[in-house]
C-alpha positions in Angstrom: 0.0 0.0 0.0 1.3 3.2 -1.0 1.9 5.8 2.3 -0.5 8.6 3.0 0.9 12.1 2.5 0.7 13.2 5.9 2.5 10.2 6.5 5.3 11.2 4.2 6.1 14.5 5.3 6.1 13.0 8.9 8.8 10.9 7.5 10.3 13.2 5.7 10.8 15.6 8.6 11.9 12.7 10.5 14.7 11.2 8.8 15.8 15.1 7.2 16.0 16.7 11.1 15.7 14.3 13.4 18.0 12.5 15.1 18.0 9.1 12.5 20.5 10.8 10.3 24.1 10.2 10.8 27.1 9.5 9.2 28.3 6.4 8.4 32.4 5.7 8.4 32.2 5.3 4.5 31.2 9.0 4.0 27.4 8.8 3.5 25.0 10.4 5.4 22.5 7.7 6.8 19.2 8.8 6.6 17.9 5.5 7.4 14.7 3.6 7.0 11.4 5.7 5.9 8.1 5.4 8.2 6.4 4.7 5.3 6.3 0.8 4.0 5.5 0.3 -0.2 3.0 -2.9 0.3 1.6 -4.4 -3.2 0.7 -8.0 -4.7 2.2 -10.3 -6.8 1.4 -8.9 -10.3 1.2 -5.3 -9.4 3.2 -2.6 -10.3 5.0 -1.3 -7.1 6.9 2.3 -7.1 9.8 3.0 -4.3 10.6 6.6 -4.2 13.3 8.3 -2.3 13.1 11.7 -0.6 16.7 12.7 -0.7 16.4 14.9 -3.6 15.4 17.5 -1.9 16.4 21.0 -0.9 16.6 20.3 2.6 18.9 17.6 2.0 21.2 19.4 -0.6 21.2 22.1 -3.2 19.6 20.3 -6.6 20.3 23.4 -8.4 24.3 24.5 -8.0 25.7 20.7 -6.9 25.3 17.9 -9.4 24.1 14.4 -8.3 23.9 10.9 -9.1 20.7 8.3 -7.4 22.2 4.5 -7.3 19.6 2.2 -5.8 21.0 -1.2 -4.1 19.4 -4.0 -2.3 19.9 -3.8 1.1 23.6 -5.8 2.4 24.4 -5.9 -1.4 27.1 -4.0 -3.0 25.4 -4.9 -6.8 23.5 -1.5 -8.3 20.3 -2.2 -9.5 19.8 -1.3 -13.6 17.0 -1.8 -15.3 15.5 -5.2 -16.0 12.9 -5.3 -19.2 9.7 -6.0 -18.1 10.7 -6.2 -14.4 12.7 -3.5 -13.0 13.3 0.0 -14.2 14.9 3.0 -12.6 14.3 6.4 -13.0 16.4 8.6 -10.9 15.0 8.7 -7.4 12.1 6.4 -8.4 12.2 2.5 -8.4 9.6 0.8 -10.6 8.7 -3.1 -10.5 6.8 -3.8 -13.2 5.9 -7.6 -12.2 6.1 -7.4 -8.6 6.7 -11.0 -6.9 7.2 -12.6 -3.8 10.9 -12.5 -3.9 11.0 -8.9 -4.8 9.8 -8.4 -1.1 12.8 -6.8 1.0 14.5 -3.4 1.7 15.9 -1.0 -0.9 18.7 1.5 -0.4 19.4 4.7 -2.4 22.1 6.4 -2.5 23.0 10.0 -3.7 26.3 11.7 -4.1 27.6 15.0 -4.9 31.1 15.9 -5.1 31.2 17.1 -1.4 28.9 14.7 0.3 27.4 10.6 0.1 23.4 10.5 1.4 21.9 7.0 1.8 18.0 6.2 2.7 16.2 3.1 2.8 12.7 1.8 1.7 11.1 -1.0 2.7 8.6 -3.2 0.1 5.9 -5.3 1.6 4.7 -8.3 -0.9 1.7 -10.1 0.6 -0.2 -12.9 -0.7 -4.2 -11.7 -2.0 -6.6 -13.6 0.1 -9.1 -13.6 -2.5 -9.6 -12.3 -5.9 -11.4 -9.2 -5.0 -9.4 -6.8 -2.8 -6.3 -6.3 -1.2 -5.2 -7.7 2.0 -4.6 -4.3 3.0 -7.4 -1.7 3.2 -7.3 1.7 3.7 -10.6 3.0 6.0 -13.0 6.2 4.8 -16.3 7.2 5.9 -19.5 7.9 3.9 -22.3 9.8 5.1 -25.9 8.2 5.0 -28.3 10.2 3.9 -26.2 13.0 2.0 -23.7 13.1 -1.3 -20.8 12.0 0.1 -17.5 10.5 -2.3 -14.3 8.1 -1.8 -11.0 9.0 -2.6 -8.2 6.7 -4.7 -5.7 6.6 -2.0 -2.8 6.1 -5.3 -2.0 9.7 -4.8 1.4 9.2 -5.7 1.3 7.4 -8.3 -0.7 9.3 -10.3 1.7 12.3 -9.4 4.6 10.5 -10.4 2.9 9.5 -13.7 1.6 13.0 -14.9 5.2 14.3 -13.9 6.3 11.7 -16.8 3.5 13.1 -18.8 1.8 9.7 -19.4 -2.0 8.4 -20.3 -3.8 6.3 -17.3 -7.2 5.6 -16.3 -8.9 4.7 -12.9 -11.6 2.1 -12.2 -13.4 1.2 -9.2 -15.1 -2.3 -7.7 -17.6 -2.4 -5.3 -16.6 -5.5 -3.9 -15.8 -7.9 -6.8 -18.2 -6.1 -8.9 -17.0 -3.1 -11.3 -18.4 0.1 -11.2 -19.9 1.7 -14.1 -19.7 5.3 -14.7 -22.8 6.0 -15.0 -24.5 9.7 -15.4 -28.1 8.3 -14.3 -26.9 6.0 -11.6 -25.5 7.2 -7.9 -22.3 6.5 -8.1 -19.8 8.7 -10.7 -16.4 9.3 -11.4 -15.2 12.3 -10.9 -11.3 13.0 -10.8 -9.7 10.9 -8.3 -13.0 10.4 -6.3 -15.9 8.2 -6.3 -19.0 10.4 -5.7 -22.2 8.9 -4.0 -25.3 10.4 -4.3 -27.9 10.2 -1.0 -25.5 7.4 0.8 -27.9 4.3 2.3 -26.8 1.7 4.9 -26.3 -0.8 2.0 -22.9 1.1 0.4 -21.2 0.2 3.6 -18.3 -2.2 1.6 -14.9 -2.8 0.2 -14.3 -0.3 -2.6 -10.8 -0.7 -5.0 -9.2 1.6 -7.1 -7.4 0.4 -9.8 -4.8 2.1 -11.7 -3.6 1.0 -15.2 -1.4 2.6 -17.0 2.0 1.9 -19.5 5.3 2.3 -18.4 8.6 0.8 -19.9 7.3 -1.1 -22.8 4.8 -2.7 -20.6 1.2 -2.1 -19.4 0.5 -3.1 -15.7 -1.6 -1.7 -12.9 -1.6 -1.1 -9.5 -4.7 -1.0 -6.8 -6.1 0.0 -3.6 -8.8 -1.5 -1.6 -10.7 1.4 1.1 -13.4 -0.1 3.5 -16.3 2.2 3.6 -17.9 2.8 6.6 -21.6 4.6 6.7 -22.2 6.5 9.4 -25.4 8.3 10.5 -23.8 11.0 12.5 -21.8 13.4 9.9 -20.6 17.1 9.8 -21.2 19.4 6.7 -19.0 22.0 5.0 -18.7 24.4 7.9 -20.2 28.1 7.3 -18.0 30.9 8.4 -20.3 33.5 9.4 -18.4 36.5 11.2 -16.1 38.4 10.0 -18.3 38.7 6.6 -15.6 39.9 3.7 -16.3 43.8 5.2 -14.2 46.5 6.3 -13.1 47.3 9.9 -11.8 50.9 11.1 -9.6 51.7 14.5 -7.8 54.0 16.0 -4.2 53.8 15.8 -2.7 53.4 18.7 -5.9 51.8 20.5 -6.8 47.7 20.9 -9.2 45.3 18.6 -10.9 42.3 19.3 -12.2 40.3 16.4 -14.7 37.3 16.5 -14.4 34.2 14.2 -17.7 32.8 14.3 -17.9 29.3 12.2 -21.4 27.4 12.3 -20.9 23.9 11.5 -24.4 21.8 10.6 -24.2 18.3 12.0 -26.4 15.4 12.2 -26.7 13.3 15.6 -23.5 13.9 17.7 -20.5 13.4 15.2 -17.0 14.2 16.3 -15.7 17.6 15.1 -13.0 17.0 13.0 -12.0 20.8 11.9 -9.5 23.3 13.0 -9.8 27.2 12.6 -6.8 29.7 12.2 -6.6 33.3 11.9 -3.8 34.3 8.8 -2.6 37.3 7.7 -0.8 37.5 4.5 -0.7 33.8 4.5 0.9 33.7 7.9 -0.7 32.1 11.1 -1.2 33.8 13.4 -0.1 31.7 17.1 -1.9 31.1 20.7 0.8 33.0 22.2 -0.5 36.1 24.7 2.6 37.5 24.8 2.7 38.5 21.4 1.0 41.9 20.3 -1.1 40.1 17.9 -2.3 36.9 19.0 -5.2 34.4 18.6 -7.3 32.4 21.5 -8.3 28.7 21.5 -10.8 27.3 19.3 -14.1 26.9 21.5 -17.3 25.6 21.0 -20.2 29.0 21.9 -23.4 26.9 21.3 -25.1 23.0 20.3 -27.6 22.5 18.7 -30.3 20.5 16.9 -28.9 21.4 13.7 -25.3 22.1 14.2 -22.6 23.8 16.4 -21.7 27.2 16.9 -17.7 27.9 17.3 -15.4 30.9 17.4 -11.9 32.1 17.7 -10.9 35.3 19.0 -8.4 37.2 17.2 -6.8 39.8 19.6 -4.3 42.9 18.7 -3.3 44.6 22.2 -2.3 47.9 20.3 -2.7 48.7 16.5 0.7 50.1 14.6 0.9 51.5 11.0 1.8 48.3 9.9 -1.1 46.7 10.8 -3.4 48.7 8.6 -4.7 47.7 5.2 -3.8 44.3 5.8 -6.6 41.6 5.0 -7.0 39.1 8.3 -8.8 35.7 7.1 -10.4 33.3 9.2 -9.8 30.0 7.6 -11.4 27.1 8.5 -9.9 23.3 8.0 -12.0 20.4 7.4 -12.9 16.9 5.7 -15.9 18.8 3.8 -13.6 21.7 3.1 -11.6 24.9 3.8 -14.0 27.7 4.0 -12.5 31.4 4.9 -13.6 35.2 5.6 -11.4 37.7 5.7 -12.0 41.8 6.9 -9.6 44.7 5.9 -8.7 47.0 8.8 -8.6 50.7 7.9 -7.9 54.0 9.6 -10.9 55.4 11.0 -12.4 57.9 9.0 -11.8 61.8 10.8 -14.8 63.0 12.9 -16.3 65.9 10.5 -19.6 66.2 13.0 -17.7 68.2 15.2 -15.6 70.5 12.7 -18.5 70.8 10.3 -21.2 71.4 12.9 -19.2 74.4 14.1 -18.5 75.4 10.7 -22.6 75.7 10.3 -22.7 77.5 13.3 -20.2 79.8 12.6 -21.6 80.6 9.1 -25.1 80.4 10.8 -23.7 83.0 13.9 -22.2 85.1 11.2 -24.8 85.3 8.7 -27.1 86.8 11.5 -24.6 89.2 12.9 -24.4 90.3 9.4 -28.2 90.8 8.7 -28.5 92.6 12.6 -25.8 94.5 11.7 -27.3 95.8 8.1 -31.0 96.0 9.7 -29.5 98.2 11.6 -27.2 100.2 10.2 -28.5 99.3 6.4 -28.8 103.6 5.9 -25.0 104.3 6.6 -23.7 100.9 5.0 -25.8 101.9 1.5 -24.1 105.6 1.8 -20.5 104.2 2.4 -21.1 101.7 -0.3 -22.4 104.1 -2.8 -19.8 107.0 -1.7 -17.0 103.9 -1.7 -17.8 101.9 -5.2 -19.4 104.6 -7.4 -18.7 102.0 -9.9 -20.8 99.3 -8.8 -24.7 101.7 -8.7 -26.4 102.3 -11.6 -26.7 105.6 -12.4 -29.5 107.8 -13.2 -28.0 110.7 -14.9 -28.7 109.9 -18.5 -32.3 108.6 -17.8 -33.8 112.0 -19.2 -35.1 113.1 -16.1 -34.6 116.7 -14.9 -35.2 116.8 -10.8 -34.1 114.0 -8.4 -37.2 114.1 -6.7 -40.4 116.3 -6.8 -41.5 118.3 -3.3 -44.7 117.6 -2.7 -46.5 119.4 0.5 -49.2 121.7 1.5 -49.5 125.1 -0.3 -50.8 128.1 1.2 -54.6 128.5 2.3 -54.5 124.5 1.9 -55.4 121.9 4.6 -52.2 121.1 6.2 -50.6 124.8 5.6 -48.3 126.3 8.1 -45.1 128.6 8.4 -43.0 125.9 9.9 -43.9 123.2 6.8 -43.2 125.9 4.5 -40.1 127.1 5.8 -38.9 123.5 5.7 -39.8 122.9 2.3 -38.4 125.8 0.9 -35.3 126.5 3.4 -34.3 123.4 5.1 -34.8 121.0 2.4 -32.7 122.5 -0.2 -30.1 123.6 2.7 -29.3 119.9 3.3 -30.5 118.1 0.1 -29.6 120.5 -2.6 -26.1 122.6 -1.6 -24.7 119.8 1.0 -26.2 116.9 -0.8 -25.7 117.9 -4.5 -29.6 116.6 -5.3 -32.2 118.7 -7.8 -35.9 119.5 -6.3 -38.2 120.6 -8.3 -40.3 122.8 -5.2 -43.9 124.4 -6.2 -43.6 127.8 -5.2 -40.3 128.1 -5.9 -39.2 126.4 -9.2 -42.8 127.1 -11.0 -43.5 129.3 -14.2 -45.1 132.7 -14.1 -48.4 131.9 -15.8 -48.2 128.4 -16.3 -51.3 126.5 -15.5 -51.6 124.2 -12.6 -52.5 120.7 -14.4 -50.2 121.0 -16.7 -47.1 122.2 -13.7 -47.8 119.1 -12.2 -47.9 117.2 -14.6 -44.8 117.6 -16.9 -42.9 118.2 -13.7 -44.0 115.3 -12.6 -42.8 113.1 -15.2 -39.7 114.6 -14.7 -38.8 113.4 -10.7 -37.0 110.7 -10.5 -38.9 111.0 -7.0 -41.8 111.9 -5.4 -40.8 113.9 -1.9 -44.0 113.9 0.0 -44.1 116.2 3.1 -47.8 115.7 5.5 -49.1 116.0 8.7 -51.8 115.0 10.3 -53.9 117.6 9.2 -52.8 117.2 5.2 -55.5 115.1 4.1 -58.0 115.2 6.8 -60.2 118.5 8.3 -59.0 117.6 11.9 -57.1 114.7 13.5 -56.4 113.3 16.5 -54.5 115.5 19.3 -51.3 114.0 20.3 -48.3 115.6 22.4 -46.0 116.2 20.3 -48.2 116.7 17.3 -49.2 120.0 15.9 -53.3 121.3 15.8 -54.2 121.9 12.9 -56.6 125.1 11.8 -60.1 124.8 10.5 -60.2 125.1 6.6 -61.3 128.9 5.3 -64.0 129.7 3.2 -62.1 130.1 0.9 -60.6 126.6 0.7 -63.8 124.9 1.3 -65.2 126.7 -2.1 -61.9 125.7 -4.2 -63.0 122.1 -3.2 -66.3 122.9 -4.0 -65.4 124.5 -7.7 -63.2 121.2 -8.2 -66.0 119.4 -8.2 -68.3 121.5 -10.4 -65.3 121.6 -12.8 -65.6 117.2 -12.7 -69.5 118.0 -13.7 -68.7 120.9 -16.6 -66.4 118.4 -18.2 -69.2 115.9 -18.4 -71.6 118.1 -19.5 -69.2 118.9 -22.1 -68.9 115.7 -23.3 -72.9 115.0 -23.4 -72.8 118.7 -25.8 -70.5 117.1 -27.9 -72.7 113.8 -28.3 -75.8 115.9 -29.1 -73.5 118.1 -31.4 -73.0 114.4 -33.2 -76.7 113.8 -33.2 -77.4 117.5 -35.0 -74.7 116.9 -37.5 -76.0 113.9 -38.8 -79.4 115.2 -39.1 -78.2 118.0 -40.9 -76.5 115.6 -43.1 -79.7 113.8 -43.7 -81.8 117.1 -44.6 -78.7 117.5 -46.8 -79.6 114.6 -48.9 -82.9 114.9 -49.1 -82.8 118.6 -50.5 -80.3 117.0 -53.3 -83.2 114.6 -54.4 -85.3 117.5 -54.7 -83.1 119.3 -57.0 -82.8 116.2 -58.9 -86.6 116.0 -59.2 -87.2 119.8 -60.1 -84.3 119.1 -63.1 -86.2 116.0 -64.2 -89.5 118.0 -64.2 -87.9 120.7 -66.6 -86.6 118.5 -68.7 -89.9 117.2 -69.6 -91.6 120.1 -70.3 -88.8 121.7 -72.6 -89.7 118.5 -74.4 -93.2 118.7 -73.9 -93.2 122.5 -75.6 -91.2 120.9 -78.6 -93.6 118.2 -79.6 -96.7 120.2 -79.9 -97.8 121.6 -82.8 -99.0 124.8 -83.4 -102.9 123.7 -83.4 -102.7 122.1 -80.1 -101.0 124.9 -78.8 -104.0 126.5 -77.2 -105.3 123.3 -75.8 -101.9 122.6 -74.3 -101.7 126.0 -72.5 -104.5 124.8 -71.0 -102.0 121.6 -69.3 -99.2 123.8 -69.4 -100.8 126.1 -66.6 -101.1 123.2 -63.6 -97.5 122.4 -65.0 -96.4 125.5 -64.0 -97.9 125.4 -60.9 -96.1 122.5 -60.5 -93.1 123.7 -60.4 -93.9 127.0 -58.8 -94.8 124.7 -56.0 -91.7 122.4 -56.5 -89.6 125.9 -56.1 -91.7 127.1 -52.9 -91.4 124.4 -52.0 -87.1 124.2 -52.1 -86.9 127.5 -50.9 -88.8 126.3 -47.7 -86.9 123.5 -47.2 -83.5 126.3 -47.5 -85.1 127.5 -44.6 -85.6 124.7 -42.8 -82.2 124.1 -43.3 -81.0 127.8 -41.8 -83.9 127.0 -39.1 -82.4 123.6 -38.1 -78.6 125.1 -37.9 -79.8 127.9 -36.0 -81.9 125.6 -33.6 -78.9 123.4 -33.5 -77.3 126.4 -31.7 -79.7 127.0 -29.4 -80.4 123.0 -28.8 -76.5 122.8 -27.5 -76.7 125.8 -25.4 -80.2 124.6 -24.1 -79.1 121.4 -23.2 -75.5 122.8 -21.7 -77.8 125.3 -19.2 -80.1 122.0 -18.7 -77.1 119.6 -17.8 -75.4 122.0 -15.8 -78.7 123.4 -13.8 -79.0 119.1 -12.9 -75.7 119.0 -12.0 -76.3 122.1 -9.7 -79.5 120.9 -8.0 -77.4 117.3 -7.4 -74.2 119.1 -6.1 -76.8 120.6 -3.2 -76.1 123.8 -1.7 -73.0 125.2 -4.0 -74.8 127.1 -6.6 -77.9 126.7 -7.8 -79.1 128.6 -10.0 -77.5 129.4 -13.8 -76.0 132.9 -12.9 -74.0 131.2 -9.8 -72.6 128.5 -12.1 -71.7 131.5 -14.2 -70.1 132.8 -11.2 -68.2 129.8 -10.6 -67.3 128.9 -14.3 -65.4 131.8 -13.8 -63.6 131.6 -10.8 -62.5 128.4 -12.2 -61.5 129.9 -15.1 -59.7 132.3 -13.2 -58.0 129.6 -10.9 -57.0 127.8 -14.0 -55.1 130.4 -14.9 -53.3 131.4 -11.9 -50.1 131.1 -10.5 -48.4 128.1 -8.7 -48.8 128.4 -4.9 -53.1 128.8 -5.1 -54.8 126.1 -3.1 -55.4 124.1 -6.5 -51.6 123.3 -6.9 -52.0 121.3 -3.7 -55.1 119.5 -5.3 -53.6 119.5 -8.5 -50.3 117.7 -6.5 -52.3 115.2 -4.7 -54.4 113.8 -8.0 -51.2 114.1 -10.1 -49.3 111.9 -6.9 -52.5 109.4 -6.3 -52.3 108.7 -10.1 -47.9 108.1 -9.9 -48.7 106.0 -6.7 -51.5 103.6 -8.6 -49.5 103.1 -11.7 -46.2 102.9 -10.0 -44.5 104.9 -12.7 -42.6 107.0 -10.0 -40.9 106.1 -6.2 -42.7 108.2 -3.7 -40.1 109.2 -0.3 -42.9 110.1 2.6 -41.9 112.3 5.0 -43.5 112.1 8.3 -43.2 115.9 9.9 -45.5 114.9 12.8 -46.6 112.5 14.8 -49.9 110.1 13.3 -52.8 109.1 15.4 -54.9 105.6 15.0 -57.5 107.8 13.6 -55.2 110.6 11.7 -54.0 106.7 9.8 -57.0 106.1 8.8 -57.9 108.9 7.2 -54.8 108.8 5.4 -55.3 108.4 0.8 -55.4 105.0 0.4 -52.2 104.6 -1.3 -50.4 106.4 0.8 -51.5 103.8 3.7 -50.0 101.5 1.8 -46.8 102.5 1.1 -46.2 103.9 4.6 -47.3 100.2 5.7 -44.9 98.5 3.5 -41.9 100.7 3.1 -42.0 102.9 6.1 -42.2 106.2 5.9 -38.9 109.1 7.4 -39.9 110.6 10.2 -38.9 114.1 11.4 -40.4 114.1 14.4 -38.3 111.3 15.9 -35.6 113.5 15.4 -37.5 116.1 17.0 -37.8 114.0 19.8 -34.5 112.7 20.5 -33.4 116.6 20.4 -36.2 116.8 23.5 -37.9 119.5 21.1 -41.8 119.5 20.5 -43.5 120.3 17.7 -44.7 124.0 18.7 -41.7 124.5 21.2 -39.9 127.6 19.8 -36.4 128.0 20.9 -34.0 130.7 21.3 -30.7 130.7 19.6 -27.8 133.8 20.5 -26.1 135.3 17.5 -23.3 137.7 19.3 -25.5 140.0 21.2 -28.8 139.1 19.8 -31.4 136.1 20.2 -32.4 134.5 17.0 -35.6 132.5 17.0 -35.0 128.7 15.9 -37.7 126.9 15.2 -38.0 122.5 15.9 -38.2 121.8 11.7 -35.1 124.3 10.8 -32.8 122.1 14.0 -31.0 119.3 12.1 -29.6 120.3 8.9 -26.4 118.1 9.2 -26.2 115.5 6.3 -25.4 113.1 8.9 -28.3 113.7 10.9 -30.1 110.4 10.8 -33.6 111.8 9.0 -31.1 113.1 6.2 -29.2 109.7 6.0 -32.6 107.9 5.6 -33.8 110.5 2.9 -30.6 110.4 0.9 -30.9 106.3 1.2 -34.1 106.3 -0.4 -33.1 109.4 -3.2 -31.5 108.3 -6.3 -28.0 107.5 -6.8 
């Protein structure tokens, strides 16, 4: 029988380290007798191999060598024998083994240094039987499962592929061959026998038999295994932790990993299997006092259905050599070798920390930044725009001919006073104007002599790049609410009252106008209808002539008589036809001139209705007359009447609607709830959404009421200095909001 591997390599360390080597007085190195034994059969083909050429004996490559095999206590070299005996190098081949071939072998090696000598021992037994060897070799199948048997001629069929030649394997059950067989259970596959669902029945002798051609002659050589079935079995174990995945530590700190193998069993079989833990191919050893180490195998858990085992691999402190290393878990058993492996990595740097504060900083900054612009937006838009010219657009060659248009209340309008005045026509140009370098257009100041109201307000208007609105509480309302720091305001004169009143009657004149001109359209086109009919008339009379010249032709003399007789209601006829034209000219002069009178009837009827519905204003025809001319005469004035303020408003309401111009309001004293409310619609909304500048804040951070008056000395004199003429720095924060919202 030809020895196991393990058993070789056993020998082999044996006889190459151990103590069995020695020298022998001739000068060769004994190696002695090898553990393993050659056993065959007459018939067979037995194969003695020597393990002296090997690098742990000598150096093969740089020391030549030269294999003599003798028969032990005989000096005669063995040479080939044909179709017995042939050598080939380390190798001894019988061909035909017989009884007398049974005995020990010795090989010996020299180089020109050194003499090695080994023996081998062949075993020839006689067959008991026909079937089988008298030597088995034992395996196990597993009932119930695949399971498969393995040739045990190993070496053989090394040694023959090495020589590159054919063979082929058979196996007996017994004495009975073994097909191969696709269908059936058993099939060859390699080396092995495979089994399909094992039963109690396969329990036998199996033999493997070799044959093959070697020297000239074709021979064989065989095993016999004795199966054993057994009902309690171990699978191919399942390595479950680590799982192939990535593990990250700390350099410098400890790590603990788990090698959990499940193994399925059935009944209580014995646990053949042994796990390592490797790391680039190297074990890793039981030894605690190493820095990397592993524990003992251990069984965790039993049950039903398998066991659960585990090794612990253990690394007291990590280095940078331990990092990106793969660390596999291999497990050794009859079913097979599974393995898992994990990779250990740095750990990946701890960004929650750095990125959160990050955040926080941007978030901490972001609102310091908006604070700090709600609050100081009015001096950071100045420096910017006094800073980087470059970066505002500017407004210089938009066409327009005033920066902004100063709207407030005129004299003997609602609202009026000294103080407003002398702010809009001192203060505000003081500041805006000569330390600001802005153009106002102000009413009252920049106007035309003789230029009419609408038409002031208009075209200067359109071109203000902004609307300056000055107001108090009293601007558009009769009274307002009374505050402390707000100003009374006077009851509205006569005289204003009937400028409201002739607005309105103007609003009613202009519609009366227009209905004249509709029944001035009506006239025209019954004019143009009278027109046409007096053209057929004309046509007619010219027909009628016509005849009779040809009437006068025709007749003869004889007739003549009796024809004047007809000819007279003719010429009635168109005596009549004529009258008749000459009536329907003056029809025509009639209708123009009642035409005339129609459009001023109606005008003096239109205007007396819109009289008696305007109430108590004028009533009768000579006091619209009245009024017509007063308006006539307001019309025509100069700028600073009470219109210009009316004018102003309209003109403003109209801008605020369409949004064709920016409107600046400019708070001069303090509103009410009520004073709020009765505020123009659109300007409630704009002071609601962008804020109006209020003066009296400054007023009253200076500790100066609306109506206080206070005393300022000029050398020996004391000049009176009134609460609207006391901040005219541009610094002053009213002027820094104003020139915020003016144009660049």
């Amino acid at each position: 029988m030809a020895p196991t591997p393990e058993a070789l390599s056993l020998l082999l360390l044996c006889s190459l380290l151990g103590p069995g080597s020695s020298s022998e007085p001739g000068g060769c190195q004994n190696y002695y007798l090898q553990f393993e034994r050659v056993f065959s059969v007459p018939g067979d083909v037995a194969m003695l191999n020597s393990t002296l050429l090997s690098p742990s004996v000598f150096n093969l490559s740089a020391e030549p060598y030269n294999i003599t095999w003798y028969r032990l206590n005989s000096d005669q070299p063995i040479s080939n024998q044909s179709g017995r005996v042939l050598v080939l190098a380390e190798t001894l081949w019988f061909l035909n083994v017989s009884l007398g071939d049974a005995g020990d072998y010795v090989t010996v090696v020299r180089t020109p240094g050194m003499c090695y000598r080994q023996q081998t021992k062949l075993v020839v037994d006689t067959p008991l039987s026909l079937c089988g060897r008298p030597r088995t070799a034992g395996q196990r199948l597993t009932k119930g499962v695949t399971d498969r048997l393995s040739c045990p001629l190993k070496d053989y069929i090394h040694k023959l592929t090495s020589y590159g030649l054919p063979f082929s394997i058979t196996w007996y059950k017994g004495c009975e061959r073994v097909a191969h067989q696709d269908q059936g259970r058993f099939h060859y596959w390699d080396t092995y026998l495979k089994v399909e669902e094992v039963q109690s029945e396969d329990q036998a002798l199996y033999t493997c038999t070799l044959t093959f051609s070697l020297g000239g002659v074709n021979g064989g050589v065989s095993e016999t295994i004795e199966a054993e079935v057994q009902g309690d079995y171990c699978l191919l174990p399942q390595v479950r932790e680590p799982a192939n995945d990535v593990v990250k530590a700390e350099l410098g700190s400890n790590l603990t990993k788990r090698c959990l193998v499940f193994v399925p069993c059935e009944g209580r079989p014995l646990l053949d299997m042994d796990m390592y833990w490797l790391v680039q191919d190297n074990f890793i050893m039981n030894d605690p006092s190493e820095r990397v180490y592993s524990t003992q195998q251990r069984i965790v858990q039993k049950q039903d259905r398998g066991v659960w085992m585990e090794l612990w691999l253990i690394i007291s402190e990590l280095k940078e050599v331990d990092f990106k290393l793969n660390y596999t878990c291999r497990v050794w058993s009859g079913r097979g070798s599974p393995y898992c492996y994990f990779t250990l990595l740095h750990t990946d740097p701890d960004l929650l920390l750095p990125v959160g504060v990050a955040l926080g900083s941007c978030l901490l900054l972001f609102l310091l930044c908006v604070s700090v612009y709600h609050v100081f937006k009015v001096d950071l838009v100045l420096w910017s725009r006094g800073t980087f010219p470059g970066f505002h657009r500017r407004t210089a060659s938009d066409g327009k001919l005033y920066d902004a248009y100063v709207a407030f209340p005129q004299s003997d309008a609602a609202g009026w006073s000294d103080e407003v005045e002398r702010f809009a026509l001192h203060t505000l140009p003081q500041v805006l104007e000569e330390a600001c370098g802005f153009s106002l257009f102000i009413p009252g100041r920049d106007c035309r002599p003789g230029e009419a109201v609408i038409d002031m307000v208009e075209e200067n208007l359109q071109a203000s790049r902004r609307i300056l609105l000055l107001y108090t509480a009293s601007t558009f309302s009769k009274k307002h609410c009374s505050n402390n720091n707000t100003l009374q305001s006077r009851p509205m004169t006569h005289h204003t009252e009937t400028s409201h009143q002739l607005y309105i009657s103007k609003e009613h004149l202009n519609t009366s106008k227009e209905h004249l001109n509709t029944s001035k359209d009506h006239l025209n086109t019954n004019k143009d209808h009278l027109d046409t009919n007096k053209e057929h008339l004309n046509t007619s009379k010219v027909h009628l002539n016509t005849n009779k010249d040809h009437l006068q032709q025709n007749m003869s003399r004889e007739q003549l008589s009796t024809n004047n007789n007809i000819e007279g209601p003719l010429n009635t006829w168109g005596d009549q036809l004529s009258i008749s034209l000459n009536l329907l000219n003056t029809s025509m002069n009639s209708l123009a001139t009642g035409k005339d009178h129609l459009q001023l009837d109606s005008s003096r009827d239109h205007l007396s209705t819109n009289n008696n519905i305007e109430g108590p204003v004028n009533t009768r025809q000579d006091q619209l007359s009245i009024s017509l001319n007063s308006l006539n005469h307001l019309n025509t004035s100069m700028c600073g009447h009470a219109q210009t303020h009316l004018e102003c408003v309209a003109a403003m309401h109209r801008a605020l609607m369409e949004r064709s111009l920016k409107v600046i309001l400019v708070e001069l004293e303090e509103l009410g709830p009520c004073d709020v409310e009765q505020l123009p619609e659109s300007v409630r909304y704009l002071r609601q959404t962008q804020g109006a500048v209020c003066w009296w804040k400054t007023q009253r951070t200076a500790k100066t009421c609306w109506r206080t008056v206070c005393m300022r000395r000029t050398g020996n004199t004391w000049d009176t200095e009134t609460p609207l003429s006391s901040c005219v720095s541009p610094n002053c924060r009213f002027w820094k909001e104003v020139r915020y919202r003016m144009p660049v």
